[in-house]
C-alpha positions in Angstrom: 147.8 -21.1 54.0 146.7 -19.6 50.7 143.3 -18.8 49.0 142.5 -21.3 46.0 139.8 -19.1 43.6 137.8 -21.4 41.3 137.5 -19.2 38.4 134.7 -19.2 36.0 133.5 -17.9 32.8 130.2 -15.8 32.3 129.1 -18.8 30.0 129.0 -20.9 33.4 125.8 -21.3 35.5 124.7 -18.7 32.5 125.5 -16.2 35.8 126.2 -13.3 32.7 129.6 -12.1 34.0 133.1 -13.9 34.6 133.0 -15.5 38.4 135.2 -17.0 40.9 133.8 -18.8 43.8 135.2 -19.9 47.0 134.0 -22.0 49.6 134.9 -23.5 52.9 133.8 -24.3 56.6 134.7 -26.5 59.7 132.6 -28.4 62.2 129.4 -27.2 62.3 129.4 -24.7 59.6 130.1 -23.9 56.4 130.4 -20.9 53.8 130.3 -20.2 49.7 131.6 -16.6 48.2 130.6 -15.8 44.7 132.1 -13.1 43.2 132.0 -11.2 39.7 134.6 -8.4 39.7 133.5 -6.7 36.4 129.5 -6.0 37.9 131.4 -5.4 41.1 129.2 -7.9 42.7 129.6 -10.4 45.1 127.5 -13.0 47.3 128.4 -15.2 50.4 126.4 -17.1 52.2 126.7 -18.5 55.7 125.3 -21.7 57.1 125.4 -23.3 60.9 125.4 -27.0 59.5 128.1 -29.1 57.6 127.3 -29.5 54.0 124.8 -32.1 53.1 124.8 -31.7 49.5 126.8 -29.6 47.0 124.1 -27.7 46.3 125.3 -23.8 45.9 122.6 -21.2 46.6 125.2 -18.4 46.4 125.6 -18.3 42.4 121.7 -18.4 41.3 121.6 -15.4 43.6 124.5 -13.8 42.1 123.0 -14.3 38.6 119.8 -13.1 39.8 121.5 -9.6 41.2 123.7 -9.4 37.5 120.5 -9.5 36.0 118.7 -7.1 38.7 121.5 -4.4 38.0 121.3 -4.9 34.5 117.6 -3.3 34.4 118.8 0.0 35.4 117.5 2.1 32.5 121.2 3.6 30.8 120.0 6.8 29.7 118.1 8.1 32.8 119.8 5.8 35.3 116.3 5.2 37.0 114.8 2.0 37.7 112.8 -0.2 35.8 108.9 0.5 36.2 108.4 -3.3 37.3 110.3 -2.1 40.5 108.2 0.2 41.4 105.4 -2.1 40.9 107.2 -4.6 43.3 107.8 -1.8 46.0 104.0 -0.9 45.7 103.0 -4.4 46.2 105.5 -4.7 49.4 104.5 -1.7 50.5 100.8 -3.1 50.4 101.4 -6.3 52.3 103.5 -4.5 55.0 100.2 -1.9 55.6 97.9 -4.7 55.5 99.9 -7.1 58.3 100.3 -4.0 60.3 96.6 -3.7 60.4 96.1 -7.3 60.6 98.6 -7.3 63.8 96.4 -4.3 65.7 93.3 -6.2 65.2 94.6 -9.1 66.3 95.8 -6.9 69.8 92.4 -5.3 69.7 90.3 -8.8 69.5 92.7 -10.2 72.5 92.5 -7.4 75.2 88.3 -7.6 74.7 88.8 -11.3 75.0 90.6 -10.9 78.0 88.8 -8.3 79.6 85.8 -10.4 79.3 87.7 -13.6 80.8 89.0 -11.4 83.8 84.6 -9.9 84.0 84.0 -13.9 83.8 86.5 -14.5 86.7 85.3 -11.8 89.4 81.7 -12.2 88.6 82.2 -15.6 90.1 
């Protein structure tokens, strides 16, 4: 039994980086490994269904994290300011489900304190 690496160069899928992939599976299931070794990057994906199609989703998400790790600023090694923008806006939606969520608990104990009222007034 032996690995068989399709290799790949950074021209392909425009991923940004020489890639191999590697895929397999068996009844029920099947897998896809991207990886580039010069970003030291690397994506595999997991599914609990036979392949349908040939789509891939594992190397658009590898391109997606060369290109993510290639905004890293090289003189100060910080992020880019868009990130922080992104973790602002998560951090935003996150507060406002929470709050959302204990409104929701609050509105249904009053409405179910007034059904169980409703029930013994009988």
């Amino acid at each position: 039994m032996g690995l068989a690496w399709q290799l790949y160069s950074s021209e392909t899928s425009h991923v940004g980086a020489p890639w191999a992939f590697k895929n397999g599976g068996t009844a029920g299931s099947s897998t896809d490994t991207v990886i580039a070794p010069s970003e030291r990057t690397g994506v595999t994906t997991m599914f609990n269904k036979e392949r349908v199609d040939s789509d891939q989703i594992a190397v658009p998400i590898l391109r997606l994290l060369i290109e993510d790790s290639r905004r890293i600023l090289p003189a100060t090694g910080s992020a880019a300011p868009e990130v922080v923008v992104v973790l602002g806006a998560v951090a935003l939606l996150v507060i406002g489900g929470m709050l959302a969520a204990g409104r929701r608990r609050r509105r249904g104990a009053k409405a179910a304190a007034r059904r169980v009222g409703r029930t013994y007034a009988r």
